[in-house]
C-alpha positions as CSV (number, residue, x, y, z in Angstrom):
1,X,170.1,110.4,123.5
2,X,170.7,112.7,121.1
3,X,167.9,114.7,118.8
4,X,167.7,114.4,114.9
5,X,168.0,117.8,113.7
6,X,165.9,118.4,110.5
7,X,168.5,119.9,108.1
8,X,167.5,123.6,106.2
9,X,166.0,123.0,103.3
10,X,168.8,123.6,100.3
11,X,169.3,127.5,98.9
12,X,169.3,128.2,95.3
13,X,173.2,128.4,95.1
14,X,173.2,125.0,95.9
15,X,170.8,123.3,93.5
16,X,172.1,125.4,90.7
17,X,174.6,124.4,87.9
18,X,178.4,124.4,88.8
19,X,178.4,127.1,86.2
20,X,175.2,129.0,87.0
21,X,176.7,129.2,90.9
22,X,180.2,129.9,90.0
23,X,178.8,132.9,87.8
24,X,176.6,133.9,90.5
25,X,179.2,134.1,93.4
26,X,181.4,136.2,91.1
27,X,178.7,139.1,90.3
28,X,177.7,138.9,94.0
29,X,181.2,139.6,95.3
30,X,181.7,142.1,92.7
31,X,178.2,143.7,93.1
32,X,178.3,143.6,96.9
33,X,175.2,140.6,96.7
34,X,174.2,137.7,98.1
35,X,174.7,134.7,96.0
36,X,171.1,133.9,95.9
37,X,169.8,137.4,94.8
38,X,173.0,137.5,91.9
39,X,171.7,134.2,91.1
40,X,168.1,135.5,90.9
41,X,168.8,138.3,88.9
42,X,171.0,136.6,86.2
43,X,167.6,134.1,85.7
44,X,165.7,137.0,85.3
45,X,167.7,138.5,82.8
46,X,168.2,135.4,80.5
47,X,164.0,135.6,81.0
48,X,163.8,139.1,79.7
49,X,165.2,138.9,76.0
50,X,162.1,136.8,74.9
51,X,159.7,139.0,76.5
52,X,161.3,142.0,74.4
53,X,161.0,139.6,71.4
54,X,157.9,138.9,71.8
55,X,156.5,142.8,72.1
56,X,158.8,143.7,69.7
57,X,158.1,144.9,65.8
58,X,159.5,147.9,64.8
59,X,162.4,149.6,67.2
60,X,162.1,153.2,68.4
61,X,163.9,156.0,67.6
């Protein structure tokens, strides 16, 4: 008899958007990433703008 293997549980590239993946696979090949770390950082930068927003007022010179 053969064992059931429990499969790995899924990576970020794979419960992401079509578009969100596709995006990140492109900036990791071109950045020298792995998909999950591009993928990471491009939902940490659509994050930051409302931070900035947020602490804003008047801009520095």
């Amino acid at each position: 008899m053969t064992k059931i293997r429990s499969r790995p549980p899924p990576t970020a590239i794979e419960t992401a958007s079509s578009a969100e993946a596709s995006e990140a696979i492109y900036f990791a090949r071109k950045c020298g990433l792995a998909p999950d770390e591009a993928l990471r950082l491009i939902r940490e930068a659509q994050e930051t703008p409302a931070l900035e927003a947020l602490e804003g007022g008047k801009q520095k010179r």
